[in-house]
C-alpha positions, 0 to 999 in steps of 0.5 A: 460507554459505562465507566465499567466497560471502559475498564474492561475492554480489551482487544489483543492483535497479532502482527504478522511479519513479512521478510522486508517489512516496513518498519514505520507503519509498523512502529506506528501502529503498534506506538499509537496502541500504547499510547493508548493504553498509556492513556487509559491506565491499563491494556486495553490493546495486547499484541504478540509478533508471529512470523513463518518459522518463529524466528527473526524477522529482517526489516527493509531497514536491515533491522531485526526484529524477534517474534513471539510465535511461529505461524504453527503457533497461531493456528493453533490458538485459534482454536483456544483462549489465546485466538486474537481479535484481530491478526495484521499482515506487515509487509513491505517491498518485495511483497509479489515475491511471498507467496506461502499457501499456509500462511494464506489458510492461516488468515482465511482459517481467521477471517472465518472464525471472525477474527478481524483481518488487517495488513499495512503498506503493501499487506493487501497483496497477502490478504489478496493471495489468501482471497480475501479481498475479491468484491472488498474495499482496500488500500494500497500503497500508491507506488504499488497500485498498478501492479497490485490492480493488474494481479488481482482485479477482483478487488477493489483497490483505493489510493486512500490512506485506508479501507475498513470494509467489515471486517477487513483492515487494509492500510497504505503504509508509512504514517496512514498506520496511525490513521487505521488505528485511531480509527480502531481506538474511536470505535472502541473508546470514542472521540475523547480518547482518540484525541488524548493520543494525538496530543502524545503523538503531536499530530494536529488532525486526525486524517479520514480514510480518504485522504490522499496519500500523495501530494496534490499535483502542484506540490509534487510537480511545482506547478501553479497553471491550473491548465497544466495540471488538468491535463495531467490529471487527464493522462494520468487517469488514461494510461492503459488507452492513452487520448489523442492530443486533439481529445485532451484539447478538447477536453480542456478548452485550449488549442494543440498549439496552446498545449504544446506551448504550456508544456514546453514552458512549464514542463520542459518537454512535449505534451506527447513526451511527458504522457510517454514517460508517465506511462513508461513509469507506470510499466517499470512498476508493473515490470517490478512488482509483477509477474505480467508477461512484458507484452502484457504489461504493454497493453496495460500501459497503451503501447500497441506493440511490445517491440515499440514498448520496448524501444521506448523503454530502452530510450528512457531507462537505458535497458530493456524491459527484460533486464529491468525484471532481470535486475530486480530479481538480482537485487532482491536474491543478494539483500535478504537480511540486509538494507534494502533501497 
């Protein structure tokens, strides 16, 4: 790249923001562009913050932010000097329960004028709404994963950091922010300048898309037998048609017996307990991020009948499938403007 384009390249974004937005990735991305600019002597990035009426825009922290224009004042630069080059979805928890049709042709209205679309954390489920990932790589993050992969099987959701498919943006949310827009800042200036701006930010590496966004198994688990974790990794990977003991057996060479005694001893509890309760988890986050019918979300997690899932549920949790939905609902009516846990 010349010297003379290096000069006068710019790219403007716009940040749309999503009530309970995250404000991590949030910070990050938009810290990581002025470093760069900072680095550069001039602004190559510009942005502006929108929201749906204009107004304030609480976090999940409680805290407000102010916005620079509404989502009527987008559309309308769209069609002028003032349309962006690339307009980002900011969200956070609670995200299923926005769902606003103008906000959707907003972005669809973008994507065909070829303004490119992004979203961080859990921004791909807007993105989905509008119909823009149906057939294209994203990414997610993980706690939101099942439910998003339930509502919207079209799409093609990945545990990754992120996902750059054309002109799409999807990032996983907390640090991965940084990640997505190193990536931009490589594509627009090169290598040179992306590691001016991890020295500022005091970042080691540069982490690709593909990383994982989770600790491996062993660190998150505190487990060092190998076995074990292999089969772990083979539940987790079968939650919807869970396997037969004796098939794992197989699978990882060891007797029933010798399985039994490994996940006594280093998980405390049965094999056949500890595949209910990942599975039990993976149906609390359906019933909490999702709108499925509770028999449906049954099936998806392996059970054969509702009534046995919601036994099963009541044990571990101490209420029912229903109240659990019932209690997020309430959760989420009383903590509109406040901190949100």
């Amino acid at each position: 790249m010349s010297k003379q384009m290096t000069q006068t390249k710019k790219r403007s974004l716009v940040f749309f923001l999503v009530p309970h937005f995250t404000l991590l990735p949030f910070a990050g991305a938009i810290e990581t562009l002025r470093i760069a600019n900072r680095m550069l002597g001039y602004a190559a990035y510009e942005w502006r913050l929108a929201s749906v009426d204009g107004q304030k825009v609480y976090s999940s922290s409680g805290i407000g932010i102010e916005v620079n224009s509404s989502l009527a004042d987008e559309r309308r630069f769209l069609g002028g000097e003032n349309r962006p080059n690339m307009a980002i979805v900011c969200s956070g928890i609670y995200v299923e329960e926005f769902n606003n049709k103008s906000v959707n042709a907003w972005l669809r209205e973008a994507y065909n004028r070829n303004v490119a679309v992004g979203s961080l954390c859990t921004g791909a489920h807007v993105l989905a709404q509008a119909g823009l990932l149906n057939g294209k790589r994203c990414a997610i993050h993980w706690e939101n994963l099942p439910g998003f992969s339930e509502t919207f099987p079209q799409a093609e959701v990945y545990a990754d950091l992120y996902e750059v498919d054309g002109n799409l943006y999807t990032c996983a949310g907390g640090t991965a922010s940084l990640d997505m827009m190193l990536n931009l800042i490589g594509q627009d200036f090169g290598e040179g300048l992306v590691n001016r701006v991890c020295e500022q930010h005091l970042t080691d590496r540069v982490r690709s898309a593909n990383d994982r966004q989770r600790l491996p198994l062993r660190a998150r688990l505190g487990v060092q037998n190998s076995k074990v974790l292999q089969i772990i990794e083979l539940m987790e990977a079968n939650l919807a048609e869970p396997l037969s003991l004796l098939e794992i057996a197989d699978d990882a060479g060891l007797s029933r017996r010798q399985i039994e005694r490994l996940f006594r001893q280093e998980m405390g509890r049965s094999p056949a307990r500890y595949y209910l309760e990942i599975r039990l988890d993976r149906a609390r986050h359906l019933l909490v991020q999702s709108s499925m019918p509770v028999v449906e979300v049954a099936v998806a997690c392996g059970f054969v009948s509702a009534s046995h899932f919601s036994k099963c549920y009541r044990e571990l949790y101490n209420r029912s499938p229903q109240q659990e939905r019932a209690e997020r609902k309430l959760t989420m009516s009383s903590n509109r403007t406040g901190v949100v846990v």
